[in-house]
N, C-alpha and C positions, 0 to 999 in steps of 0.2 A: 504494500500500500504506500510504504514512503518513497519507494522508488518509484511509483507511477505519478507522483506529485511531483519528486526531483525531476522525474523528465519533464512532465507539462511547465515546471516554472525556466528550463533551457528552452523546452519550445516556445515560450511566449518570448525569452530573447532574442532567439533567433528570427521571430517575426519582429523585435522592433529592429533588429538591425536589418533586415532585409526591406521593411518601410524606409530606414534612413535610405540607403539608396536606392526607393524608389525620390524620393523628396531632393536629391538630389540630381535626379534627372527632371525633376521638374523647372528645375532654373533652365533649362536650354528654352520651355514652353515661355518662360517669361514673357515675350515679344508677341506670343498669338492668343496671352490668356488676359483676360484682366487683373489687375496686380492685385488688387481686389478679393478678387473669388481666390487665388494664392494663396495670401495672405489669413485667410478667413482657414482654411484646408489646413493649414501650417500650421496657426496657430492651436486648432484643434488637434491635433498632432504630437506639437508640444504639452500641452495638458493633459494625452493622455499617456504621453509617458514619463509623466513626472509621475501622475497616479500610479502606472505601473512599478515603476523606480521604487515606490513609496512600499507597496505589495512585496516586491522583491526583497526588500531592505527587510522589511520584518521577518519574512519569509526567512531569512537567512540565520534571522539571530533564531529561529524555532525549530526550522528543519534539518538537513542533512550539513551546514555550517557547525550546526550545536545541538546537544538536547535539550528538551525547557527544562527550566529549574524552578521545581515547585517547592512548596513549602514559604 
């Protein structure tokens, strides 16, 4: 069971890193997109990978990083 967790929280990395460059080939669209609708996409993007970043981080101090420490 904790291994099937360890994998899903490397698979969610490996999706944000594979988003970064998607986001990353989105600057060549710069010039045919509205910088606008961009920017709006991006920034949504960013937010939700701070949320995830946030996920991860605890995730680490509770799963396969460490065991929880009760008491």
């Amino acid at each position: 069971m904790q291994v099937a967790r360890d994998d899903k929280i490397l698979e969610l990395v490996r999706t944000i890193t594979s988003l970064y460059s998607f986001v990353d080939r989105l600057e060549s669209l710069r010039k045919d997109v509205e910088l606008d609708v961009l920017e709006n996409i991006i920034q949504s993007i960013l937010v939700q990978t701070v949320e995830c970043s946030i996920f991860i981080r605890e995730y680490l101090g509770y799963g396969f990083a460490s065991k929880p420490k009760y008491g």
